[in-house]
N, C-alpha and C positions, 0 to 999 in steps of 0.2 A: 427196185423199180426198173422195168423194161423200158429202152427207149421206145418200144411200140406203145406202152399205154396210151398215148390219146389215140390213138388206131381204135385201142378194145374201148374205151371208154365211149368212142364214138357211136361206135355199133351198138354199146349196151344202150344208150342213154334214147337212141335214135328206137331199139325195138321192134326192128323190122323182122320177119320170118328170113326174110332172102337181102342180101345186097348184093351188085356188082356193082367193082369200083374199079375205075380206070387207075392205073399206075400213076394219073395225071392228079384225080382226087384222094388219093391215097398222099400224096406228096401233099398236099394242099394240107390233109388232116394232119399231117407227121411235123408238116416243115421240111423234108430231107426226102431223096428218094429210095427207096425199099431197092434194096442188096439182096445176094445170097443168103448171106446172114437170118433173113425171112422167114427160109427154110426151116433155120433151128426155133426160131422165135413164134413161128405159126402153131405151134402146141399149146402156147400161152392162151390164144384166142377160145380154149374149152373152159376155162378159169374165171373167163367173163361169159359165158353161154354161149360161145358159137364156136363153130367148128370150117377151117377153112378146106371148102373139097374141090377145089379147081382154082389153080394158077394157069393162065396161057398167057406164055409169050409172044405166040403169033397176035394176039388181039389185046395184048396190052390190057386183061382184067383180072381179080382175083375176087371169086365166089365167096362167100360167108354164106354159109344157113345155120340157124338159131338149131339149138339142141332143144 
């Protein structure tokens, strides 16, 4: 079990095509705020249908689209 599962279980359960999530509701979904660590752990998010294609740190969001 990945400490990001409620991240992916979010987005499965929720079924959106698209989300952008602030690093703010990202934290909110987690409890904790999203690390480096992310990086290696954003491959998980294909496992639940979605695929993460943009992290920006200037704007503080990370992309999910549904596969």
């Amino acid at each position: 079990m990945s400490k990001y599962n409620p991240l992916w279980e979010y987005l499965k359960e929720n079924r959106k095509n698209n989300y952008i999530l602030s690093y703010e509701e990202i934290r909110n979904i987690l409890g904790f705020d999203i690390d480096h660590s992310f990086l290696t752990y954003k491959k998980e998010a294909k496992e639940h249908g979605y695929e993460v294609s943009k992290i920006s740190m200037k704007e503080k969001t990370v992309i999910f689209n549904r596969l």
